[in-house]
C-alpha positions in Angstrom: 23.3 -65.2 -103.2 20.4 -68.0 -102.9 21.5 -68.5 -99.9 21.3 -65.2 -98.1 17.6 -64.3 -99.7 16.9 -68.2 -98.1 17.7 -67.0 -94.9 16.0 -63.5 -95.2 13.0 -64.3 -96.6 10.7 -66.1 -93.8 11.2 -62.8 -91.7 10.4 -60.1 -94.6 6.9 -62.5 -95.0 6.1 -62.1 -91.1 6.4 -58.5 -91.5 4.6 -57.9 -94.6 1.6 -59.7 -93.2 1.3 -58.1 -89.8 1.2 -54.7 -91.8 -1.1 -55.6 -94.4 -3.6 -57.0 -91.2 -3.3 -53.6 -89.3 -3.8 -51.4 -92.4 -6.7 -53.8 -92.9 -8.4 -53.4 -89.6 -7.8 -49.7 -89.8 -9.8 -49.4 -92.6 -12.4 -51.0 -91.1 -12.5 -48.7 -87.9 -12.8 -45.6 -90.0 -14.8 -47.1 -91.7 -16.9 -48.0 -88.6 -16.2 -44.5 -87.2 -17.8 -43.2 -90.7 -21.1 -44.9 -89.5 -21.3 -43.8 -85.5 -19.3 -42.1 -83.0 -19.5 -40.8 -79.9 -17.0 -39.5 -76.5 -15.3 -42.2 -74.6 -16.7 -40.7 -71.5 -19.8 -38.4 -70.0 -20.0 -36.9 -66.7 -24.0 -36.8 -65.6 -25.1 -35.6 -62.2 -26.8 -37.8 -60.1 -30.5 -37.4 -58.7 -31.6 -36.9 -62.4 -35.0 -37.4 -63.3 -36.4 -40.5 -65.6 -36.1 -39.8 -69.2 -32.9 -37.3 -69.0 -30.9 -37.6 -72.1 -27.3 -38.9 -71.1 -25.9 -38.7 -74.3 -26.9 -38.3 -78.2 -24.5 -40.8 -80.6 -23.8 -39.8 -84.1 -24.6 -42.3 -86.7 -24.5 -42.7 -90.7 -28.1 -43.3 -92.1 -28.9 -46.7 -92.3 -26.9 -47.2 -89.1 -28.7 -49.0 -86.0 -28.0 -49.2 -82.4 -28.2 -51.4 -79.7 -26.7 -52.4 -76.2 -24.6 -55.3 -76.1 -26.5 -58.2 -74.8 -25.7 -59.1 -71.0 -23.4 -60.1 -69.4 -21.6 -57.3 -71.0 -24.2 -54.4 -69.2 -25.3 -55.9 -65.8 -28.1 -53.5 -64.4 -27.8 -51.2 -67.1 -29.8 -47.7 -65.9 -29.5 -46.7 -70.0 -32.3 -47.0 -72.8 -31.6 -46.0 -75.9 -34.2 -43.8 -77.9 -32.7 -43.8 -81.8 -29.4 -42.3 -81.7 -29.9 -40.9 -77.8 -29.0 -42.9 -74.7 -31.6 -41.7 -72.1 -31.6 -42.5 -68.2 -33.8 -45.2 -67.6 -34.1 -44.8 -63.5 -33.0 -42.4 -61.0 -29.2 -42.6 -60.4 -27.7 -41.8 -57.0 -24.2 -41.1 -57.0 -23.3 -42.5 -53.0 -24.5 -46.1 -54.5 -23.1 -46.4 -58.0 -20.5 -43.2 -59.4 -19.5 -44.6 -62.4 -20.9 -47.1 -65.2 -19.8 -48.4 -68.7 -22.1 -48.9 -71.8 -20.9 -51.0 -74.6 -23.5 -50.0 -78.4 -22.9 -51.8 -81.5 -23.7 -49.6 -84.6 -24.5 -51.8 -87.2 -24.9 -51.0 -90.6 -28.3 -52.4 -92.5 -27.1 -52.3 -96.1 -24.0 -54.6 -95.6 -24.9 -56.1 -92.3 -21.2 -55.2 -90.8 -21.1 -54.2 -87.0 -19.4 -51.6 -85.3 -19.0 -51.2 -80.8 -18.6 -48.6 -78.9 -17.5 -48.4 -75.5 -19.2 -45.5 -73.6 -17.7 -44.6 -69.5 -20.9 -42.8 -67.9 -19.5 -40.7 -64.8 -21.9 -39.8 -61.9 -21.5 -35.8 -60.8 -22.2 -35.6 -57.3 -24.5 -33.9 -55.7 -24.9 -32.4 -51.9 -28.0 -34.1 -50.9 -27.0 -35.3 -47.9 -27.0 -34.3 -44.4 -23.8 -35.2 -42.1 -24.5 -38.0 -39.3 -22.7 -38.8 -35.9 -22.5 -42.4 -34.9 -24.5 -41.3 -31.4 -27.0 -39.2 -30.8 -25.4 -38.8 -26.7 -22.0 -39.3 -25.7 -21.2 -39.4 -21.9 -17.7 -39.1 -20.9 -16.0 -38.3 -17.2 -13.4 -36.0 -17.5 -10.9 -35.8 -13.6 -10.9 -32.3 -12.3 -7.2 -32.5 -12.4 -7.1 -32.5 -15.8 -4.1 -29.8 -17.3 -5.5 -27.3 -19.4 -5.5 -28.7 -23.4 -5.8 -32.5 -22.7 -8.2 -34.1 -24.8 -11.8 -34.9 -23.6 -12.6 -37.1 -26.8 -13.1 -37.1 -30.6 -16.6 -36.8 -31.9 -16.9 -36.7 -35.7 -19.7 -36.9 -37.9 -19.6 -38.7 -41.6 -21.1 -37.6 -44.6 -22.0 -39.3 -48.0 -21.4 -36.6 -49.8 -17.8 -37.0 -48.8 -17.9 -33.2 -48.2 -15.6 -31.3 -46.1 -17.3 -30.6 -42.4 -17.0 -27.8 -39.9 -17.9 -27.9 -36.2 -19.4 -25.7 -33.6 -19.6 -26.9 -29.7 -22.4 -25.0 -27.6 -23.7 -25.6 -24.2 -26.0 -25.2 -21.3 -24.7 -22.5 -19.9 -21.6 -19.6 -20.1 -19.7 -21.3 -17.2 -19.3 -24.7 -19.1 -18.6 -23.0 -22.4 -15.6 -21.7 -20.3 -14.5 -25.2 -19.2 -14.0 -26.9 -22.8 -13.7 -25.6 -26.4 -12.8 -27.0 -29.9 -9.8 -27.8 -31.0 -10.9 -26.3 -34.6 -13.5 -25.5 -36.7 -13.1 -28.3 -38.9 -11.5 -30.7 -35.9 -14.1 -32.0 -33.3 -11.6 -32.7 -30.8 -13.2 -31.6 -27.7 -10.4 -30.0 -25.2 -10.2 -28.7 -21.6 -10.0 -25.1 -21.6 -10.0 -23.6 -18.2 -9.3 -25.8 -14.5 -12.2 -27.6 -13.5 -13.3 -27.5 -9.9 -15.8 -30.0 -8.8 -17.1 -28.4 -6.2 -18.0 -25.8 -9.0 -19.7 -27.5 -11.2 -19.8 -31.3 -11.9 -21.7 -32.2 -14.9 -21.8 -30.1 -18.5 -24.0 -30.7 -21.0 -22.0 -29.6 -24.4 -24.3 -29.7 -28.3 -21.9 -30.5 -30.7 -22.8 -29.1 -34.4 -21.6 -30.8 -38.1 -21.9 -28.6 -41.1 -21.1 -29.7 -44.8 -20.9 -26.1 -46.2 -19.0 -23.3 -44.2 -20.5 -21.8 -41.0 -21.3 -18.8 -42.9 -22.4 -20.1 -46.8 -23.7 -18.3 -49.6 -26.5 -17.7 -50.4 -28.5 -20.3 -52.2 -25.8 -22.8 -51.6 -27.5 -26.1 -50.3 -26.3 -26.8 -46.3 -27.1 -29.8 -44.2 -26.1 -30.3 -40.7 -26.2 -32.8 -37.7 -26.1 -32.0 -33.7 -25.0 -34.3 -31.2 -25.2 -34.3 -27.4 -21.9 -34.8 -25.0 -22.6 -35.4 -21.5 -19.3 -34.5 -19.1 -19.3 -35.7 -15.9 -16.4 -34.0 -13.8 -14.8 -36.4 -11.5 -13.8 -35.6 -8.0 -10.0 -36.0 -7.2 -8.6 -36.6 -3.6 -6.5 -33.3 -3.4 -7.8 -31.2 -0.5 -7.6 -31.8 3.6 -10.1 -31.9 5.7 -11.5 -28.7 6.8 -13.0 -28.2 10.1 -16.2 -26.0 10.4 -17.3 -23.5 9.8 -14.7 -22.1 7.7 -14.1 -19.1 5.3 -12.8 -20.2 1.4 -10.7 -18.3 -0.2 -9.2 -18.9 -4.2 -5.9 -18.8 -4.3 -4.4 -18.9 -7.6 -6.6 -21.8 -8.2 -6.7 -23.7 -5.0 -9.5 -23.5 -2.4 -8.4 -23.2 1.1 -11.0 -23.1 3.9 -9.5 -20.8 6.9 -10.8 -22.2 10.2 -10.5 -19.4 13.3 -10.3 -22.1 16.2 -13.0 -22.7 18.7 -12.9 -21.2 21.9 -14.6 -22.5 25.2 -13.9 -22.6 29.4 -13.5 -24.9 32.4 -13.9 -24.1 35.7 -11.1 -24.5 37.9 -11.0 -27.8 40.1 -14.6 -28.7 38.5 -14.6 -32.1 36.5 -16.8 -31.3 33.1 -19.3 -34.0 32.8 -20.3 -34.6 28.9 -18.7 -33.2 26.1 -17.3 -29.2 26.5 -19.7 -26.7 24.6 -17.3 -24.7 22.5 -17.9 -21.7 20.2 -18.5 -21.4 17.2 -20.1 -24.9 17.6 -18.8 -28.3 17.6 -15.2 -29.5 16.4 -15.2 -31.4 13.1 -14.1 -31.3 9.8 -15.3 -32.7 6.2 -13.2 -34.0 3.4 -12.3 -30.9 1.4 -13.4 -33.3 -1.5 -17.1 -33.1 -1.3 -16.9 -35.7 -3.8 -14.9 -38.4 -1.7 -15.7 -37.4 1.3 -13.1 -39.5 3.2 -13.9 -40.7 6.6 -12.1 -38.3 9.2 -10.6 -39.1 12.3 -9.4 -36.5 15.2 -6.4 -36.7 17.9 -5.0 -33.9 19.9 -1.6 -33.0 18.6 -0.2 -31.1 21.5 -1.5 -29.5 25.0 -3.1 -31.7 26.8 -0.2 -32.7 29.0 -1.6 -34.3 31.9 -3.9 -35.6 30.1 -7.0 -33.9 31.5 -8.9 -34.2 28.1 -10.1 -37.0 26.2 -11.3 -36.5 22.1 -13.2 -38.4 20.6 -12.0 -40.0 17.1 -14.5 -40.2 15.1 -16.7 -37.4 16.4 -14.3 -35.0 17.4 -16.2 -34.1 20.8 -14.0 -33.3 24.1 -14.4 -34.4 27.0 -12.8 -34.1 30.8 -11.0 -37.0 32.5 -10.3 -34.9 35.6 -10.4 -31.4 36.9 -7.7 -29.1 35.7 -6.1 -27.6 38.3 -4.3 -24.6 36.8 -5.4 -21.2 36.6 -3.8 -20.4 33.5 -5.7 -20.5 30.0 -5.4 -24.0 28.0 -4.1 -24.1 24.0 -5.0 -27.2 22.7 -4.6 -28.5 18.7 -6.2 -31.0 17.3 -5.5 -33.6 14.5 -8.2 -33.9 11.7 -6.6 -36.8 9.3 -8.5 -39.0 6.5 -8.7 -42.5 7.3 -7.3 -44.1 4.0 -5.1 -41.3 3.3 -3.6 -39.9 6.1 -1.5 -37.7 4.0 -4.5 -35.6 3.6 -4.9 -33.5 7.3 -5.8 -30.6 9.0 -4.8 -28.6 12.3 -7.1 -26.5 14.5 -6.8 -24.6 18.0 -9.2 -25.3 21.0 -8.7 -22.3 24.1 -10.3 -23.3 27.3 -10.2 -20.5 29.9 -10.0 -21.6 33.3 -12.2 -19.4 35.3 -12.9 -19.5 39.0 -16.1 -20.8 40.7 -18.1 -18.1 41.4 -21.4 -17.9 43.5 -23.2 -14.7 43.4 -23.9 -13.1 39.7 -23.5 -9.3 39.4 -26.4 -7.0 40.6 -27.3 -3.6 39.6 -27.3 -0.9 42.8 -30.6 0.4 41.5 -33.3 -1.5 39.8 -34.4 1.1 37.6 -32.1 4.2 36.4 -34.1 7.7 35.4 -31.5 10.5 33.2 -32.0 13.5 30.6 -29.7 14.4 27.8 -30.1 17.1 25.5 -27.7 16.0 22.8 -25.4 13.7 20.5 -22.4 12.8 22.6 -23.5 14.3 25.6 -23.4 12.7 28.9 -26.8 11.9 30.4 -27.8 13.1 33.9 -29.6 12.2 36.2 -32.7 14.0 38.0 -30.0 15.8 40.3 -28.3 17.1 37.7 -25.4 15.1 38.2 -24.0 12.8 35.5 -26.3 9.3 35.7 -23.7 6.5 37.0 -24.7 3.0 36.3 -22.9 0.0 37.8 -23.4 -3.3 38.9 -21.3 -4.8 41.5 -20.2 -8.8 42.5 -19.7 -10.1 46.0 -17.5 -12.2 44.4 -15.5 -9.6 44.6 -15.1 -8.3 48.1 -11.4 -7.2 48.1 -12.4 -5.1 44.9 -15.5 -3.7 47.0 -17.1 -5.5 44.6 -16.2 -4.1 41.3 -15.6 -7.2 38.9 -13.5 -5.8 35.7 -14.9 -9.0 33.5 -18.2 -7.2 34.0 -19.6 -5.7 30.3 -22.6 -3.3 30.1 -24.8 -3.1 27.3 -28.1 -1.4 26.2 -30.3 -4.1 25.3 -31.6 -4.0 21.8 -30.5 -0.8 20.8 -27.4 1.4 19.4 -28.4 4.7 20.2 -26.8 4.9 23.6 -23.6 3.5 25.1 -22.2 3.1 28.4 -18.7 4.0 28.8 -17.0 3.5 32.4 -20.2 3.3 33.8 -21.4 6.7 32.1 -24.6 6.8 30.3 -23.7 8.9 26.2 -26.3 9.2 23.3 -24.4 8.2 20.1 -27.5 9.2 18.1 -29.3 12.4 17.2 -33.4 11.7 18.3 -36.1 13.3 18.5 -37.4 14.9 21.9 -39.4 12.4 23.9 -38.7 10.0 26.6 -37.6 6.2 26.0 -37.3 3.3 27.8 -34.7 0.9 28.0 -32.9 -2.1 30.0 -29.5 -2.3 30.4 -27.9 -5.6 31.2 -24.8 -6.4 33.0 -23.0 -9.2 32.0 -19.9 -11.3 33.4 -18.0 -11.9 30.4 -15.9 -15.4 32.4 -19.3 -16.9 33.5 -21.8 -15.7 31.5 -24.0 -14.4 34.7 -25.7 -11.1 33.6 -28.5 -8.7 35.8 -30.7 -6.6 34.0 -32.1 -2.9 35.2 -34.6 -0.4 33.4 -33.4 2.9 32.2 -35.9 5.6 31.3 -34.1 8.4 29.4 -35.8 11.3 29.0 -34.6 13.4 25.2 -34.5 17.3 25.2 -33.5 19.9 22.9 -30.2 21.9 23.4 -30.1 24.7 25.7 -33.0 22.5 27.7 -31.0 21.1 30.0 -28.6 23.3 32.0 -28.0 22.7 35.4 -28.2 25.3 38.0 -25.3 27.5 38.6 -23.8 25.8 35.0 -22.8 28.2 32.2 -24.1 28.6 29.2 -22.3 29.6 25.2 -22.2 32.8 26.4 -20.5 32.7 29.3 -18.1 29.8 28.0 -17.4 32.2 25.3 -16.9 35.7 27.9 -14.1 33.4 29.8 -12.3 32.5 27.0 -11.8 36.7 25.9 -11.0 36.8 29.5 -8.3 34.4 29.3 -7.1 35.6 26.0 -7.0 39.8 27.6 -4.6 37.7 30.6 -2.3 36.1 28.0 -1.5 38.8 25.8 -0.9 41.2 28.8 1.7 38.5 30.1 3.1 37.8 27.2 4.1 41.7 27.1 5.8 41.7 30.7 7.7 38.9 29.9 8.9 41.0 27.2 9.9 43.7 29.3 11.3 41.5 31.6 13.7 40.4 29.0 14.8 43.7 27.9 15.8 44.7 31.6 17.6 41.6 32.0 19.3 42.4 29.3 20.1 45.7 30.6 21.2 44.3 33.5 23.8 42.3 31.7 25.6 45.4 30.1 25.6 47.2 33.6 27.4 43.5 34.9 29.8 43.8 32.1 30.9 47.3 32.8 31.1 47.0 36.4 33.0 44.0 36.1 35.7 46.2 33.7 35.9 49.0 36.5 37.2 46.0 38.5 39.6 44.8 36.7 40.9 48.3 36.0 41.2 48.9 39.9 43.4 45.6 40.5 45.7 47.0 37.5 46.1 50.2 38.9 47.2 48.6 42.8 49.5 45.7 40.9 51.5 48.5 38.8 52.3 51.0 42.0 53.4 48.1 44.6 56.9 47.2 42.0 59.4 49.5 40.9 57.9 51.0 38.2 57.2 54.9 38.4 54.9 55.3 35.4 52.3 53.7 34.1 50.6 54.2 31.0 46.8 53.1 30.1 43.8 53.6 28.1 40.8 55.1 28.5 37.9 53.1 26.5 34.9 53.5 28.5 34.3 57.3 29.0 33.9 58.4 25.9 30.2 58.6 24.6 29.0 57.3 28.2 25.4 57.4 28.1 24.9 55.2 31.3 24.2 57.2 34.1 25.6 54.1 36.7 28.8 53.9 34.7 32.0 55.0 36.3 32.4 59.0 35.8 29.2 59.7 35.1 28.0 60.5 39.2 30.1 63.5 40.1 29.6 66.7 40.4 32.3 67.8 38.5 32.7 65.6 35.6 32.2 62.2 37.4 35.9 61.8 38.0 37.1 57.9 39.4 40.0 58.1 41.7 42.6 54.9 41.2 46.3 53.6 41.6 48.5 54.1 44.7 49.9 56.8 47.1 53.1 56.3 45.3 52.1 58.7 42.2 51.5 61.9 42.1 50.6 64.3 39.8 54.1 66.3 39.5 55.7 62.6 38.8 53.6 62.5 35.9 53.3 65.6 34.6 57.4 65.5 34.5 57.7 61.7 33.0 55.6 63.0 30.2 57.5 65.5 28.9 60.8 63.9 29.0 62.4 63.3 25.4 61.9 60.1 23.4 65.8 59.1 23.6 66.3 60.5 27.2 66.6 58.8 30.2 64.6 59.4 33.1 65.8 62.6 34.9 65.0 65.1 37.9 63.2 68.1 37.2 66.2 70.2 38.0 68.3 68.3 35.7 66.1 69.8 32.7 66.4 73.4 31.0 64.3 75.4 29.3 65.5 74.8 26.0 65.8 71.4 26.2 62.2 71.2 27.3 61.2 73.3 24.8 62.7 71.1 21.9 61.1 68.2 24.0 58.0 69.1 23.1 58.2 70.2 19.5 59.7 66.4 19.1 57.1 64.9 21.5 53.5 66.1 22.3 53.0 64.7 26.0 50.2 62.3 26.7 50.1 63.4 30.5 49.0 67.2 30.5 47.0 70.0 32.8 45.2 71.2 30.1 42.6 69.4 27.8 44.7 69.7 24.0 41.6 70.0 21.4 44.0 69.5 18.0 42.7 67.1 15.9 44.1 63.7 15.6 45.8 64.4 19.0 44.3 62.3 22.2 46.2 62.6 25.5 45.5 62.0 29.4 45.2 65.2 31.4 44.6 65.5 34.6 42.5 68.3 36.9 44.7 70.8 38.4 43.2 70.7 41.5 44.1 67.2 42.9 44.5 67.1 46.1 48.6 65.2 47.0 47.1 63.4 50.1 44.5 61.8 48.6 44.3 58.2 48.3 43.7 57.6 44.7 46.6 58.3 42.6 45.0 59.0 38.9 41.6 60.7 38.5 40.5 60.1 35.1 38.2 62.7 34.1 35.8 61.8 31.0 34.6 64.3 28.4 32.2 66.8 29.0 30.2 66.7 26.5 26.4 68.1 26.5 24.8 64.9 25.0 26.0 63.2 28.6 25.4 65.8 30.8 21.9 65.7 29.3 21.5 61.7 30.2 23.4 61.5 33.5 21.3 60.9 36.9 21.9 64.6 38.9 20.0 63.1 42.0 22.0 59.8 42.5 24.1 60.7 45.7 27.6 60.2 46.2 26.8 57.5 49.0 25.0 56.0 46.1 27.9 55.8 44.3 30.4 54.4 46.9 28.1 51.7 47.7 28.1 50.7 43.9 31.6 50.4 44.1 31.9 48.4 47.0 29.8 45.9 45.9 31.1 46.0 42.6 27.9 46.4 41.0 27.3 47.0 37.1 29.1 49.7 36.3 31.3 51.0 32.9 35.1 51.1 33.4 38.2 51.7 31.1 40.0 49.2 29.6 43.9 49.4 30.6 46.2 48.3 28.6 50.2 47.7 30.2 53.6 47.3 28.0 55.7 45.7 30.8 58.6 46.5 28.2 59.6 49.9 29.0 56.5 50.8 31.8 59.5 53.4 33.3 60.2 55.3 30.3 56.8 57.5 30.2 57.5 58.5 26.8 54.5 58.3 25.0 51.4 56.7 23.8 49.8 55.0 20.8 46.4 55.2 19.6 45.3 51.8 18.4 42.1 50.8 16.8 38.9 50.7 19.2 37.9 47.7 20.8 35.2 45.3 19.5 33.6 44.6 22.6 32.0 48.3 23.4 29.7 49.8 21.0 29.7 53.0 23.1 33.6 53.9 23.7 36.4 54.8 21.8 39.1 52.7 22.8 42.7 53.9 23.3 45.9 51.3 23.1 49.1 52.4 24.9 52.3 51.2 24.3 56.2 52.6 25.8 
């Protein structure tokens, strides 16, 4: 048991006099916390004034207090005033934020002191305005810079440690376009839009810092800075050489300069001494980088085989080696190439007529030319009223009698008139009044010209109308005159094809009378007795030429052959329908008379009127030794007795016939089955072709 509490005891000692030391020194910092006290740490804005109370301590009576002695507060800005700490100087936050005090509170009756340790933090104030490290930048920025790449970084500082926010201006609205900001609160300066050099080369650019918002309220306290940027926009070697003069045009960003060629003449056989004048004006080029400009240098490409020209390389003038001896016109291209970059060239065209020699310029026939006009677009005339014909003519051109077609007429210095194949016209309304003028001749191939006056003497309308002319009113008579003439033509030509129409109708029948004929001579040659037919075209005849419509007695149309006769007939068509053909003697009464209860004959003497009956009947007067066989006989009807011709002659009518003139016949129709038997006939349907007829089909 002795020998346990041995080994316990030097540890319970240790312990019990650590805790008796802390609960000592804890009673003596109450107790020292019972005399004075104050917070571990005050904030206190800077740019105070001298004498500003930083802090009031709280102390026991017959407490005192004082700073610690230094070292322990180096450049203390703090007096102490009894219990308050007071601000001895001005403090600035941007030099010194922060600062600690150490006070010792002692107490007078038992002389026992007491510290405290006191953290003084600096509030900061915006008193100070942002500031760039320059006042000018200058930067070069290359013209082929893409859109967004960064042209520099140009940001200001600020004590204040506050937050900043930018604003780029310039010169003028063009730059602003070229480069903007990257933010409002990021001065990164960037290219905006392509930049051109040849549009504008330097930019001046005023670059604002801000420590409050662009827009702050109201009584909020803003400083600001401004800078100046200088951009110099560089010139890159990316265009040819252009030859002048040119036009530009912007394509999608890119400048081309369009050269039209140059144009000038030789003369054929002629050597060209010193360099060949060419239109518009010389041939060079520049460097389509005004910036660079590149040394050019010129060569023909193609054309001058032969070589009959010579260019110069560094010029670009043309000259002649020898005469060109053909007629035809010259192309010739040249090469326009930079020296150090050859890469970078340009083509033109050079034409060179070659014109012939000539030795006598044009020359006017007159040397002064007098004329009168009344109005716009009128021809002038001249004193003898005959239109005023200016020419000029070349010797040059004997086998033309001198007429030179490269020959161009103008009025000199002035539009109002214009000469057009040698005629004199006023393109202009003026006022009355006489003028006077030169016109000038030129030769377009060899620039020769010969110049003439022209007096032109301006009169109203209606002043000038030349004797025997016609005026408005007569212009105006003619043209009723030819519009009577027209309409009374138009009208016979109508007529004319009414008749002709006519005519055709009267062609058509005659042709059918024709045909009719030929059937009637084919039937009687064989050894058929009867024949059986239709009569179309006399019915409702209103032609007085058509067949059976010229005779006396009905307008009867003899035709068949000698071999027929009217007896033959008569007996064939009142034979049975299941008889054979028979004599007449062969036949009784009785048998005829039940023939034609059974059968109504087609072939008759008299003309049967019952209705729904049609039949062929003949006259009974035919004479047996005529030479027509069949004389069809047409109704006699009043309507066509009315229309026929009574005083067309019977020679008349023969003659028709022989020349088978227009005329209407019947349509026959033949049943080559049983053309013998002469038993009967059957009505068909009327024909399509006649409008007039009613048309009868026949059949055995």
């Amino acid at each position: 048991m002795d020998g346990v509490m041995d080994g316990i005891h030097p540890h319970f000692t240790v312990r019990t006099s650590v805790s008796f030391l802390l609960l000592i020194l804890l009673q003596s910092s109450t107790e020292a916390q019972n005399i004075c006290s104050a917070p571990s740490t005050v904030e206190f804005k800077e740019n105070n004034n001298v004498g500003d109370v930083v802090l009031t301590i709280t102390v026991q009576p017959g407490v005192t207090l004082m700073f610690k002695p230094a070292p322990a507060n180096p450049d203390n800005p703090f007096t102490l005033n009894g219990n308050q700490m007071i601000a001895a100087k001005v403090l600035d936050y941007e030099t010194t934020n922060r600062y600690i005090t150490d006070i010792i509170c002692t107490e007078i009756a038992t002389g026992r002191p007491f510290s405290l340790s006191i953290i003084v933090r600096l509030v900061n104030v915006n008193d100070n305005a942002p500031v760039f490290d320059q006042n000018l930048y200058n930067v070069n920025v290359n013209e082929m810079s893409p859109v967004g790449t960064t042209v520099g970084q140009y940001a200001a500082t600020d004590l204040d440690q506050s937050q900043l926010y930018y604003k780029l201006e310039s010169d003028s609205v063009e730059a602003e376009n070229y480069f903007a900001l990257k933010s409002e609160t990021d001065p990164d300066i960037l290219v905006r839009t392509p930049l051109d050099y040849d549009e504008v080369k330097n930019v001046r650019l005023v670059l604002y810092a801000q420590d409050t918002p662009l827009a702050p309220a109201e009584g909020r306290p803003s400083f600001t800075a401004t800078t100046t940027i200088m951009v110099t926009i560089l010139d890159v070697d990316n265009r040819p050489p252009w030859f002048q003069p040119c036009d530009l045009h912007n394509t999608g960003g890119a400048v081309i300069c369009m050269s039209a060629g140059y144009t000038g003449s030789v003369i054929l056989g002629d050597k060209e001494t010193g360099v060949l004048p060419l239109k518009p004006g010389p041939l060079y080029a520049v460097d389509g980088d005004s910036g660079i400009n590149e040394e050019i240098t010129y060569s023909f490409l193609s054309g001058n085989e032969g070589r009959p020209f010579e260019i110069n390389p560094n010029t670009g003038n043309i000259t002649m080696l020898k005469a060109v001896n053909v007629s035809e016109t010259i192309s010739l291209t040249v090469l326009a190439a930079q020296k150090r970059n050859s890469y970078q060239f340009a083509t033109t065209s050079v034409t060179l007529d070659v014109k012939v020699k000539t030795n006598h310029p044009p020359k006017f026939q007159k040397l002064s030319y007098e004329g009168v006009v009344s109005s716009v677009g009128t021809m002038v005339m001249d004193l003898k009223d005959e239109p005023l014909f200016i020419i000029a003519l070349d010797e040059d051109y004997n086998a033309t009698e001198g007429l030179n077609p490269n020959i161009n007429y103008n009025i000199k210095r002035s539009s109002d008139f214009a000469i057009i194949d040698g005629y004199l016209f006023m393109t202009k309304d003026l006022p009355e009044g006489t003028l006077s003028l030169q016109v000038v001749a030129e030769d377009t191939s060899t620039k020769e010209s010969d110049t003439a006056n022209l007096t032109v003497e301006v009169k109203s309308d209606g002043a000038i109308i030349p004797p025997g002319g016609y005026g408005p009113v007569d212009m105006a008579a003619l043209g009723v005159t030819l519009g009577v003439l027209l309409f009374i033509c138009l009208v016979v030509i109508g007529l004319l094809v009414h008749r002709i129409q006519r005519w055709k109708t009267d062609c058509r029948k005659i042709s059918e009378a024709s045909m009719f004929q030929r059937s009637l001579s084919q039937a009687s040659g064989g050894n058929k007795d009867g024949i059986q037919y239709t009569n179309e075209a006399f019915h409702k005849d209103e032609d007085g030429r058509s067949t059976g419509s010229d005779s006396q007695d009905g307008g009867s149309v003899m035709a068949g052959k000698e071999t027929l006769y009217e007896n033959d007939l008569l007996r064939k068509s009142s034979l049975p329908l299941n008889s054979p053909q028979h004599d007449d003697a062969s036949l009784t009464g009785s048998d005829k008379t039940d023939s034609e209860k059974d059968v109504k004959p087609i072939l008759t003497k008299e003309r049967r009127m019952e209705e729904g009956y049609k039949s062929v009947w003949f006259k009974e007067d035919i004479d047996p030794d005529a030479k027509e066989e069949v004389v069809i006989i047409p109704d006699s009807r009043e309507d066509d007795s009315e229309e026929e011709d009574e005083e067309q002659s019977s020679s008349d009518r023969e003659e028709d016939e022989d020349d088978n003139l227009p005329i209407k016949t019947p349509k026959v129709v033949f049943a080559d089955a049983e053309l013998d038997s002469g038993l009967g006939v059957k009505m068909g349907d009327p024909a399509e072709d006649s409008e007039d007829d009613e048309a009868l089909n026949v059949e055995l």
